[in-house]
N, C-alpha and C positions, 0 to 999 in steps of 0.2 A: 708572279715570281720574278725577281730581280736577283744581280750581282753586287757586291757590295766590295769596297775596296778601301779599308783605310791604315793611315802613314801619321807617325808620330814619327817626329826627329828633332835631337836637338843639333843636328849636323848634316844634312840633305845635299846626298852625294847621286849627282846626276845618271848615271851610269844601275847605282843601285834601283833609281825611282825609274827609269827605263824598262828593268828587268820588270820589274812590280808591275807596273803600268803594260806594256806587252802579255806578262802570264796573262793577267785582269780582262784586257782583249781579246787573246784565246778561250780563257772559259767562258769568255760570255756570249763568242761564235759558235763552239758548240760544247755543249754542258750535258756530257753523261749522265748527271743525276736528273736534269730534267729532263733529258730524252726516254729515262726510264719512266718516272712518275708517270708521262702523259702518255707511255704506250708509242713512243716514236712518233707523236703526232708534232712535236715541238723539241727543237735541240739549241734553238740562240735567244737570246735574250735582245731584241734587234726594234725597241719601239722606242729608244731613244737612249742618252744618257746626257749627265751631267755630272760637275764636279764643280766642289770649294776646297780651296787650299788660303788656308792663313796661317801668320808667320810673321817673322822681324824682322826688319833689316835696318843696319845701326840703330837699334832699340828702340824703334817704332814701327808700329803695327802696319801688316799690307795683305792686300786681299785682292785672291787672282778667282774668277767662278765663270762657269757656261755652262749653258746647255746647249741640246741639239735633237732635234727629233730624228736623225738619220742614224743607222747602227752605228755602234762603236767602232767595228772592226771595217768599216768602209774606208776607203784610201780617205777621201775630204774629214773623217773623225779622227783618223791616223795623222797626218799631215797639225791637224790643231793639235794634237794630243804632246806634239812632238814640237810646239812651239811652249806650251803650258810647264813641260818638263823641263826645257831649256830653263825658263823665266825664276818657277818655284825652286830649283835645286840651287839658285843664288842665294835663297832667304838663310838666313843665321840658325833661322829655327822654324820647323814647317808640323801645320798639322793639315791633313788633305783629306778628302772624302771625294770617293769617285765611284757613281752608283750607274749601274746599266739595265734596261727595265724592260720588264716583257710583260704588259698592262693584260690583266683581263678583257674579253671579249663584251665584256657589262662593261668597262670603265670606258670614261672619258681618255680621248688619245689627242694626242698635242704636245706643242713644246711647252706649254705652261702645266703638264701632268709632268713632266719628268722632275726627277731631283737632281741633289737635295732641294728643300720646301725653304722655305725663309722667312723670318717673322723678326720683326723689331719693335721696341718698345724708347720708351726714352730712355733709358741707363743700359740695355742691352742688345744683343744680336746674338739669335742663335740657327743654327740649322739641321736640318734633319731629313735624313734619309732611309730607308726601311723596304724590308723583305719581308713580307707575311700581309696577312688577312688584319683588315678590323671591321667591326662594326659598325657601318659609314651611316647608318639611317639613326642612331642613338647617338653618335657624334655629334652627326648633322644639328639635331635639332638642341642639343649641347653650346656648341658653337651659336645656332640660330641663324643657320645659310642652307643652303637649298643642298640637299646632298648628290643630285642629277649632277651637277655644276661643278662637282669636284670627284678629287678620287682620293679610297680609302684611307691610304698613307699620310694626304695630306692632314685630312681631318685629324690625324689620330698624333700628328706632328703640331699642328696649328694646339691643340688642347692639350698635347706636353708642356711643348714649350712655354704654352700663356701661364700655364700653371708653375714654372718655374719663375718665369719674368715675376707676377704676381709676388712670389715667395720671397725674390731677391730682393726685390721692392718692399718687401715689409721688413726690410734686416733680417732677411734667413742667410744660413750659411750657405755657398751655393753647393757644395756636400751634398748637404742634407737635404736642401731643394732638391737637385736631379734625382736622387734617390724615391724620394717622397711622391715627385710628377712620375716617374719611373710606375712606382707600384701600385699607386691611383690609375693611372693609365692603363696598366694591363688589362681590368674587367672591361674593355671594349677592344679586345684582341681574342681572334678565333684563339679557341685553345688551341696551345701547341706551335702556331703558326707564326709567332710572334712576340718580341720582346723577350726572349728565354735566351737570351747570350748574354 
């Protein structure tokens, strides 16, 4: 179970991404819905996070991203957090994604588990970040990677987005692409748990 936190602006006012970015660190120290779920065995979200923010500035493209395997809500995650906001609330036009991750006791744990996931192709860049269950052993061998070696998310992130790159790449609209990797994607998402927003 993870947090998730995402900022559209075509005007990124420092003070407001402050507030956003502090709520995003309290609930992800402690999270009444997941304190309930687990029976009070688990209330933070505290196995890492990460965030991308891209954005313009004099009408070229800029891109600020990190992760970190130490909680969000730790003075050294605060302190970064609080340099990021600085930086990103200069851009003309900001879109940010800021995910805080509480891995499974089966997943693999590391800074290279946390998100967002990242994938490039020659004409694109996309990334992705995600709350819920998939299917990592039908991924996996989708993909054609070892699924010990990875986690859920990624898998389920890596064969969106190949599916979109793919589409854009044969002259699809990218509409219609995300939509299309969107709804091919779900049959390897627990029910319920995922991709329903």
């Amino acid at each position: 179970m993870c947090r998730l936190l995402a900022i559209a602006s075509s005007n990124p006012d420092e003070n407001t991404i402050k507030l956003l970015v502090e709520a995003f660190i309290k609930s992800s120290e402690h999270d009444p819905f997941f304190e309930k779920i687990s029976g009070g065995k688990f209330r933070a979200h505290d196995d890492g996070w990460g965030l991308v923010a891209l954005g313009l500035v004099n009408e070229k493209p800029t891109l600020a991203q990190h992760h970190s395997i130490e909680p969000i809500f730790h003075e050294n995650s605060r302190r970064i957090l609080d340099l990021f906001v600085k930086r990103i609330s200069r851009y003309d036009s900001l879109y940010l994604v800021l995910h805080s991750r509480k891995g499974s006791r089966r997943e693999p744990y590391g800074l290279e588990y946390t998100h967002p996931f990242m994938r490039m192709s020659e004409k694109c860049a996309a990334w992705f970040a995600h709350n819920g269950g998939a299917s990592k052993e039908e991924l996996a061998e989708k993909l054609g990677v070892n699924p010990w070696l990875r986690v859920d998310s990624e898998l389920l992130g890596y064969y969106l987005m190949d599916n979109i790159f793919n589409c854009v790449e044969n002259s699809g609209v990218i509409d219609e692409c995300v939509k299309d990797a969107f709804n091919d994607a779900k049959k390897y998402t627990l029910q319920g748990s995922a991709l329903n927003t």
